[in-house]
C-alpha positions in Angstrom: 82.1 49.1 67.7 86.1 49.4 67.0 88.5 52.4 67.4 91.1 52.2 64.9 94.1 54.0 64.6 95.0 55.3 60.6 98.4 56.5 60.3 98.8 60.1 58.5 101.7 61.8 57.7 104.9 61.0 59.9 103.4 60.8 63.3 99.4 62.0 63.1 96.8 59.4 64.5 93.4 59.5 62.7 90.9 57.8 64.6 88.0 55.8 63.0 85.5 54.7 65.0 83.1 52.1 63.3 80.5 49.6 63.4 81.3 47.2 60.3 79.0 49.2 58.5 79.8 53.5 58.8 82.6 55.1 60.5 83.3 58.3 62.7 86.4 59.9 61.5 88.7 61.9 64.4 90.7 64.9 63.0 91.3 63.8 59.8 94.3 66.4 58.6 94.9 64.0 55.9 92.1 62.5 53.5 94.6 60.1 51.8 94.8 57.0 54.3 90.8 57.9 55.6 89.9 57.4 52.0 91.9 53.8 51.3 90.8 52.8 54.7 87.4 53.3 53.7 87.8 52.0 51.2 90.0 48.7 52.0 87.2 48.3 54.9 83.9 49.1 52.3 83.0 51.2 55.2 80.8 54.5 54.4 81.7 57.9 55.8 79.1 58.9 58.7 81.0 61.8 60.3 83.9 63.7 60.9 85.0 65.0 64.1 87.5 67.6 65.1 89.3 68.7 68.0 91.2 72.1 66.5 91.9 73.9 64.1 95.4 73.1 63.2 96.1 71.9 59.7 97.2 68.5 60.0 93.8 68.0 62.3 91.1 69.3 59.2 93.5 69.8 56.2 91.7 66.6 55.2 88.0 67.6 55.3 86.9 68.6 52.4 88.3 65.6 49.9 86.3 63.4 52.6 83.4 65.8 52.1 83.7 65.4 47.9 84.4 61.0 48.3 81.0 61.5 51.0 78.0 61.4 48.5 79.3 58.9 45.6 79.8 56.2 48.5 76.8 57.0 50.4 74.8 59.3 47.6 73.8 61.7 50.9 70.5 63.4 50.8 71.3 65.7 53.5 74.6 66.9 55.5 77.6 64.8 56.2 78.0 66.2 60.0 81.5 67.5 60.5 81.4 68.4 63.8 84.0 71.0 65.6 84.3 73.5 68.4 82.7 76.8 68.4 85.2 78.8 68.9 88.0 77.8 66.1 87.7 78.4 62.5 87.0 74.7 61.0 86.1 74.1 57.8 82.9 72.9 56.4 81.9 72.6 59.9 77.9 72.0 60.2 77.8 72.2 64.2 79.8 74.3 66.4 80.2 72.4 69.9 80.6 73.9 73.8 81.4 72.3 77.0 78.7 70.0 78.1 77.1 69.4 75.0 76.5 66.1 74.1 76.8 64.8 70.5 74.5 62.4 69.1 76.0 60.5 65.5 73.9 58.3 63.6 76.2 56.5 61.6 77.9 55.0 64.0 75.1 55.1 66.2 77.9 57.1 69.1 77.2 59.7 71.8 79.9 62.1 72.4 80.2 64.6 75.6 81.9 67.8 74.6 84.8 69.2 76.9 86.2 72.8 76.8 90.3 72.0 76.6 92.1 75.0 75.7 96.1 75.6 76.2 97.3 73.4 73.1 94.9 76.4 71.0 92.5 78.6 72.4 89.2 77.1 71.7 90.0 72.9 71.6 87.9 70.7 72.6 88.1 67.0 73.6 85.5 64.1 73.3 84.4 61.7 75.8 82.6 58.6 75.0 81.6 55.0 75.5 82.7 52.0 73.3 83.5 49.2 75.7 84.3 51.7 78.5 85.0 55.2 78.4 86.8 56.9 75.8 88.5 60.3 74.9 89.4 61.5 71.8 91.9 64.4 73.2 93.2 65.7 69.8 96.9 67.5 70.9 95.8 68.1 74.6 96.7 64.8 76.6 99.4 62.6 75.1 100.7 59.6 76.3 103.3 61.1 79.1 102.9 64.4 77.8 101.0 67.2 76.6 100.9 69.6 73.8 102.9 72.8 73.4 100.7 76.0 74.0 100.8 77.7 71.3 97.6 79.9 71.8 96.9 79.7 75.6 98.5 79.8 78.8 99.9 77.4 81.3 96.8 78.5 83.5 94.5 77.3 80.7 96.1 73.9 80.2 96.8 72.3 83.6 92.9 73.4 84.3 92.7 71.6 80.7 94.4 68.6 82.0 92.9 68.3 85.7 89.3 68.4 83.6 90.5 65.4 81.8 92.0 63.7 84.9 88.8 63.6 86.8 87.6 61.5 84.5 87.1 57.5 85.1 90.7 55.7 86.1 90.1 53.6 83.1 88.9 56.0 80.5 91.2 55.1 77.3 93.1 57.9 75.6 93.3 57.9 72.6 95.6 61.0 71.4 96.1 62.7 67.9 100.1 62.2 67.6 102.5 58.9 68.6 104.7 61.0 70.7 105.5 59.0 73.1 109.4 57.7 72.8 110.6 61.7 73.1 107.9 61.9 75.6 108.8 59.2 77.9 112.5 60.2 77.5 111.6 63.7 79.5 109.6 61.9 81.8 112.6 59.9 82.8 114.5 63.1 83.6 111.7 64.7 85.3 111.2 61.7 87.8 114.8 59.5 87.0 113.3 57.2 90.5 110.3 56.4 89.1 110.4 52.8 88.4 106.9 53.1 86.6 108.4 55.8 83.9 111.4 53.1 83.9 109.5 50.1 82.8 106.9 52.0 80.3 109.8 53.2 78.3 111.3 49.9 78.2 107.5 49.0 77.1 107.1 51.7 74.4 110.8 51.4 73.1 109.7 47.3 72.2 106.0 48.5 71.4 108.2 51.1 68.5 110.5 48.3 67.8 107.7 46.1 66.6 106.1 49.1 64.8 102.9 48.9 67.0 101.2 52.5 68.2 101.9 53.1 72.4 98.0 54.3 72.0 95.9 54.2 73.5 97.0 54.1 77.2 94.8 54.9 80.1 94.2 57.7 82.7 95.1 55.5 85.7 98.5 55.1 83.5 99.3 58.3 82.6 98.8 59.6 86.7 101.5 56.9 87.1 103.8 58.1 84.4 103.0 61.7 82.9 104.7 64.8 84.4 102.1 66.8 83.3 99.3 65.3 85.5 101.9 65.2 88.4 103.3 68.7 88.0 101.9 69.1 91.9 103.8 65.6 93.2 106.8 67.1 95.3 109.1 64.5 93.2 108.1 66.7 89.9 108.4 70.2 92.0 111.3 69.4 93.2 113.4 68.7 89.9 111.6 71.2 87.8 113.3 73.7 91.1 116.7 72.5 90.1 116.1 72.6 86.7 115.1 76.6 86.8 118.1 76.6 89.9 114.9 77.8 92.3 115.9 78.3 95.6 112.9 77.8 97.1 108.9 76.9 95.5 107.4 79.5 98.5 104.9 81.5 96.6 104.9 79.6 93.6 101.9 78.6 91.9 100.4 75.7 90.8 100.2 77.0 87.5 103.9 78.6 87.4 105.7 75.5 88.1 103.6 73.7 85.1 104.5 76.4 82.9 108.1 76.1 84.1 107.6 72.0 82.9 106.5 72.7 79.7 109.1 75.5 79.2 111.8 72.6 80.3 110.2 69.9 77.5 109.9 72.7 75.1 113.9 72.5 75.2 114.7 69.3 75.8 
């Protein structure tokens, strides 16, 4: 079984999982490059998977869904799988936390976790192909997170420590190559860090070379994401100066996250 990433508009990762023979398709906002890699790879089309609602994330569904039966000529359902609580289209199953996902073609299992902060009702996928994997759509990014556009900063470090507890090496494999402008905040958030210092160098000749910084790990991103070390005093302690606090008495976990991703909204 591979993961491979397919590039979609000017920074979207589509992730196709396959066997040689049928492939998974990961928020697929784009139908365009899913189709010529398909096609490139004679690979059929055994499911589509979606983290959340947004547009570039499904806004490629239903031309998959039309290409679907002339490559395959289905007698039943193409599974397009997506959480229960979003509006997807052409969805066939609604998932919840804890369910488990069972794919045929590729033969893949897939545990569903309840992630919401990036949107209200997202959902991330854990898996096993060599090792654990997680498909985290615009939760989890490499040294970052996403914005929250529907939930609260409650919602998303609860979000995040969910995915943190997962194995060290669990690979994550994100929905957008953010990771130069995210890197860049990280280095003001924790200037000391010579871990932050040497990924950057890392992704800047990773970028340089046009090769994806995805996927990392989980045992990297606790070394170098703010956002799963927005408790480490070395992260309270600038996000203080940055908001000219005083003091953090009384603060909550939760407020000084929300104060982090109010200081990368602006950076």
């Amino acid at each position: 079984m591979q993961i491979v990433p397919i590039q979609a508009f000017d920074d979207n990762y589509i992730w196709a999982v396959h066997d040689g023979h049928a492939a998974a398709i990961v928020d697929p906002g784009d139908a365009g490059p899913v189709l010529r890699f398909l096609k490139d790879n004679a690979l059929l089309l055994g499911a589509i998977v979606i983290t959340h609602h947004h547009r570039d994330h499904v806004g490629g569904i239903g031309e998959l869904l039309d290409y679907a039966p002339r490559v395959r000529g289905l007698d039943g359902v193409l599974p397009v799988i997506g959480p229960a609580t979003e509006e997807i289209p052409h969805r066939t199953r609604a998932v919840e936390e804890g369910e488990t996902v069972e794919l045929a073609m590729p033969a893949l299992t897939l545990r569903v976790l309840e992630v919401p902060g990036h949107t209200r009702g997202h959902v991330a996928y854990v898996g096993d192909v060599d090792g654990p994997v997680l498909f985290c759509g615009d939760t989890l990014f490499a040294s970052g997170c996403g914005r929250l556009f529907e939930g609260t900063p409650e919602q998303m470090l609860a979000s995040l420590d969910k995915l943190a507890a997962l194995p060290a090496q669990t690979r994550v494999y994100c929905a957008h190559e953010y990771t130069r402008s995210n890197v860049a905040f990280a280095r003001h958030v924790e200037p000391e860090s010579v871990a932050i210092a040497q990924w950057q160098e890392e992704v800047a000749r990773l970028r340089q070379a046009g090769q994806p910084t995805v996927p990392t790990t989980l045992a990297h991103e606790k070394r170098v994401n703010p956002f799963l070390r927005s408790r480490e005093d070395s992260v309270r302690r600038n996000v203080m100066m940055h908001e000219r606090m005083t003091s953090d008495a009384g603060i909550s976990d939760a407020a000084m996250f929300g104060a982090l991703r109010r200081w990368k909204d602006g950076f």
